[in-house]
C-alpha positions, -999 to 999 in steps of 0.1 A, spaced: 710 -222 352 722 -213 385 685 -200 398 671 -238 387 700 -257 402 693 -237 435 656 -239 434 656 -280 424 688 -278 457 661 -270 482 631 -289 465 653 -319 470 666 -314 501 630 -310 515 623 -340 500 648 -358 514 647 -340 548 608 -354 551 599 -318 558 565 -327 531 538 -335 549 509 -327 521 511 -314 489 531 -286 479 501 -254 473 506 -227 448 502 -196 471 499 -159 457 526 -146 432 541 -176 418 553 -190 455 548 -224 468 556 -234 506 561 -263 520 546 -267 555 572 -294 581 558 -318 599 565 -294 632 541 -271 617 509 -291 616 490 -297 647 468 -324 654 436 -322 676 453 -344 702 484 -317 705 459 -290 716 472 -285 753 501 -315 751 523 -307 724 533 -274 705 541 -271 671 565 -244 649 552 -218 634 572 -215 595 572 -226 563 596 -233 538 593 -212 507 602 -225 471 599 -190 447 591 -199 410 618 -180 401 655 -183 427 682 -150 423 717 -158 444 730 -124 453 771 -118 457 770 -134 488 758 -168 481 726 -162 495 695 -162 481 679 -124 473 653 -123 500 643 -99 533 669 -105 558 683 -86 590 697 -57 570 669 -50 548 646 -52 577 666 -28 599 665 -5 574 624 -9 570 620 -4 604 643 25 610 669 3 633 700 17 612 714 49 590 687 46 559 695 32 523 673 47 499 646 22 491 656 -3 516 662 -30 490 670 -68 495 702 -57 490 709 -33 522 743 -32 533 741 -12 567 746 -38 592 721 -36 629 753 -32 653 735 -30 687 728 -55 713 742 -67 749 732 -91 774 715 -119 763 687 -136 742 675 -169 744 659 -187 717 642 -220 729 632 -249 707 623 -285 712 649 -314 693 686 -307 679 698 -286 654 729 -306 654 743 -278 628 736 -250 652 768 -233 651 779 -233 614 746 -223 607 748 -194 623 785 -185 617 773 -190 581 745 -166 580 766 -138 601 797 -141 576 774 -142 544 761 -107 557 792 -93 568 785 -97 608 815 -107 628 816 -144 645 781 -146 668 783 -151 705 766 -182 703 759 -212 729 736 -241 725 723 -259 756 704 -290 757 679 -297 787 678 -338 780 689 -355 753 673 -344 727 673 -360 690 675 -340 655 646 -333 643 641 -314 604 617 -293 607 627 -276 645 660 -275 631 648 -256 605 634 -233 630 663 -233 652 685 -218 625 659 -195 616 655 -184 656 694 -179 660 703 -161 629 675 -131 637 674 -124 667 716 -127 660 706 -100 633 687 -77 647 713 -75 683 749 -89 670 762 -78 698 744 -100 725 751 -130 735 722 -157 716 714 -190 736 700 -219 717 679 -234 743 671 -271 733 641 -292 745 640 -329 752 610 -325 731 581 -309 718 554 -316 750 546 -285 767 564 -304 803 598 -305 780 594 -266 765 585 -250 795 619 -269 815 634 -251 785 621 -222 793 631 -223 831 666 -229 819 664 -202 794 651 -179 824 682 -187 846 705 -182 818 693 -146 811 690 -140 847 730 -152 850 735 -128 822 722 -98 840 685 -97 813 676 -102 782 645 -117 761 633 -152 760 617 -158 721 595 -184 713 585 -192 679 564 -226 688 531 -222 701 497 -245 706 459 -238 705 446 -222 732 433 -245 755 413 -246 788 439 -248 820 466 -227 801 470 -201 829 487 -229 848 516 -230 829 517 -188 829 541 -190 863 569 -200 836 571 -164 819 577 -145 849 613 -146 850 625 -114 871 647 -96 844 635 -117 814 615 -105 786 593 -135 767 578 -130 733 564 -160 714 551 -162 676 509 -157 675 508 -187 652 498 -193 614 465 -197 613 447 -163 604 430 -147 630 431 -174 658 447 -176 691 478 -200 703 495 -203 737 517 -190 751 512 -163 729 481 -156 746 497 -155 780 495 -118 794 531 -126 806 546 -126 773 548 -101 740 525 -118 713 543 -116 682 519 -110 652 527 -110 613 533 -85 587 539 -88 546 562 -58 533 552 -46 499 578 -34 474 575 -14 441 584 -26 408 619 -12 411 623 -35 448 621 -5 471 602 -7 500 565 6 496 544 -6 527 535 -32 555 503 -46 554 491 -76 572 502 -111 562 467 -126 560 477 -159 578 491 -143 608 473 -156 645 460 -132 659 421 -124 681 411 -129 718 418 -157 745 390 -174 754 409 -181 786 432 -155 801 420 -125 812 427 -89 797 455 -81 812 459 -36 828 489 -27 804 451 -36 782 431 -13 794 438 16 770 421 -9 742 395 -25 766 365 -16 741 379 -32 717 388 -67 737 366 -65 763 374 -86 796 397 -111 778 436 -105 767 443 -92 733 467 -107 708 489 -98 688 505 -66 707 531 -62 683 539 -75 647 568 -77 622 577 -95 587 563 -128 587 551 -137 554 555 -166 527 553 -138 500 580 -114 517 598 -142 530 632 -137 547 660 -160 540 680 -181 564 709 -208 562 700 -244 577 725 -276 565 703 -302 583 666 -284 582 668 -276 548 705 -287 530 717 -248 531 700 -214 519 662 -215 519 634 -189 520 614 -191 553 580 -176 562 558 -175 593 551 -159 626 582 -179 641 598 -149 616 585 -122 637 591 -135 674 633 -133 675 629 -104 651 613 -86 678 633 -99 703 662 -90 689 649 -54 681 636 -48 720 677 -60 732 693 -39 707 672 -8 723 688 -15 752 664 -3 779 657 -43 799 626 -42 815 621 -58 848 591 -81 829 571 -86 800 544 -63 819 568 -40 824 577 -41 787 539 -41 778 529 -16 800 550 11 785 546 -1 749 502 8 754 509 40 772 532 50 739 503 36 718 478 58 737 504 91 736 494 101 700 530 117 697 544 85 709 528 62 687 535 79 655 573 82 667 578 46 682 552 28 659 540 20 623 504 18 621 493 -11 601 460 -1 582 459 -25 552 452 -59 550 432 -86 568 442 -118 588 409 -126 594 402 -95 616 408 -65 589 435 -40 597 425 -6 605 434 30 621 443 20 657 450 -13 675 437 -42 662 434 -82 661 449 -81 627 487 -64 640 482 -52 671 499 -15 680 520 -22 651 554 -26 636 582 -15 653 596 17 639 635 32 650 648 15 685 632 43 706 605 39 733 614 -2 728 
């Protein structure tokens, strides 16, 4: 009784919320999504406006675990996959080693309000046993609430919070969701992490890549600063400003567990962006994989849990009335962010960031050290020995060479 009270909680709330847009679509294995309006892009957005990249997942069948959260990947089972903390045999949903690294600062910037921000967060951390976050929001505008980037929002906060407790997590708030308000955002972000001595700048909204995008690349090179941003939902294609050489494109991954819930595999989530610019040029850290892009930048360049199947659970009073399942690339972009801080190295730039990660993925020794290979599955472009469209170098595995 309690698994359909939660599951008709968060149908309703979605409802309410007008995060529907179309019809809710069986996906594989008994899971349905539900896509927010901030995740659909409309021909006339290409090059104006960005969109999220997440979906809401509604699971046939809804298990609460101790902590009042719903059973689902989160940061500690996720740690544990990728090597981040002291292994639990299996790395179940249920992990209890907690990520405990992190300093300086990471920003996480959004258009609209999440006007639930902090509890949302102090919510998640408690639920998982973390102590109270280091959390600021900071609004550039005036910005109203909006569902479905609240929705992101909390999701944004709470992992890259997850994966680096320890730092101190900026909520960076747009006026709105036109490239002119992100990109102030983003300056502000920038000065913030500068202030704090470094730190990563994550970016889980992205829009179609578009013809004149390189002017807006002069925003993502922040001395000190980091950027990643999510390489969008729709298999196999290309979004901005992931495609920027100036930033870390975050692709998707789907982790595969036995029948007994231990972890098995990654293999690609098959609706994870990913394939060349048709714009910005390869960039050198690129070079080592130049026969397989050619003259024109590569995306992803590195990838983490993302998918609707394996989705991770977050806590979000106004995007979603609580504890919902979320999926999506906008999963993998403060993952990753989160993972490079708690490493602890801070890079002077994202091409300084980039540039060692490629020379790691063409050291042999390196790359099976620092990296997991992603050989299975397809997003369009199929995963195979090597870097490719599908995940890039990889998943991130232990905090080394990050």
């Amino acid at each position: 009784m309690r698994r359909l009270i939660a599951l008709l909680t968060i149908v309703a709330a979605a409802l309410f919320l007008g995060l529907v847009t179309s019809p809710v679509a069986m996906a594989q294995d008994g899971i349905r999504t539900i896509v927010p309006a901030s995740s659909i892009e409309h021909p006339e957005d290409i090059g104006v406006r960005a969109h999220t990249n997440i979906v809401m997942v509604i699971p046939d069948h809804v298990e609460i675990g101790p902590n009042g959260a719903p059973i689902a990947e989160n940061p500690l089972s996720l740690a544990c996959i990728y090597k981040l903390v002291k292994q639990t045999t299996g790395c179940p949903k249920t992990s209890k080693v907690l990520p405990t690294g992190g300093t300086k600062a990471i920003a996480l910037v959004d258009a609209y309000d999440n006007p639930d921000a902090e509890t949302d967060i102090q919510t998640f951390a408690t639920a998982y046993g973390y102590g109270t976050p280091n959390f600021t929001k900071v609004k550039v505008g005036n910005p109203g609430a909006d569902s479905g980037w609240a929705l992101e929002e909390s999701l944004d906060i709470e992992y890259a919070f997850g994966m680096a407790p320890n730092a101190q997590i900026y909520l960076v708030e747009a006026n709105s969701n036109s490239f002119s308000d992100l990109l102030a955002a983003e300056d502000k972000a920038t000065s913030l992490l500068q202030a704090a001595g470094g730190g990563e700048a994550s970016n889980s909204w992205c829009g179609g890549d578009f013809s004149g995008e390189q002017q807006y690349d002069s925003h993502f090179k922040g001395k000190g600063v980091v950027y990643f941003a999510s390489a969008g939902d729709s298999g196999g294609q290309v979004c901005y400003p992931s495609a920027s050489p100036y930033v870390v494109s975050a692709g998707g991954t789907t982790i595969l567990r036995k029948s007994n819930g231990y972890f098995e595999e990654e293999a690609a989530w098959n609706d994870a962006g990913g394939g060349p610019s048709q714009y910005e040029t390869r960039p050198s850290y690129q070079n080592v994989i130049k026969k397989i892009v050619g003259t024109h930048r590569g995306t992803p360049d590195i990838s983490s849990e993302a998918s609707n199947v394996s989705y991770v659970a977050i806590y979000s009073q106004y995007g979603c009335g609580g504890w919902c399942g979320v999926g999506g690339t906008s999963v993998s972009s403060p993952t990753i962010a989160g993972i490079i801080n708690a490493a602890g190295e801070f890079n002077t730039s994202t091409s300084a960031e980039l540039t060692k990660a490629y020379k790691e993925y063409g050291n042999a020794k390196q790359y099976k050290e620092y990296f997991t290979n992603i050989t299975q599955g397809s997003n369009g472009y199929p995963c195979k020995k090597g870097w490719t469209y599908c995940t890039g170098i990889g998943s991130p595995l232990t905090l080394k060479g990050k």
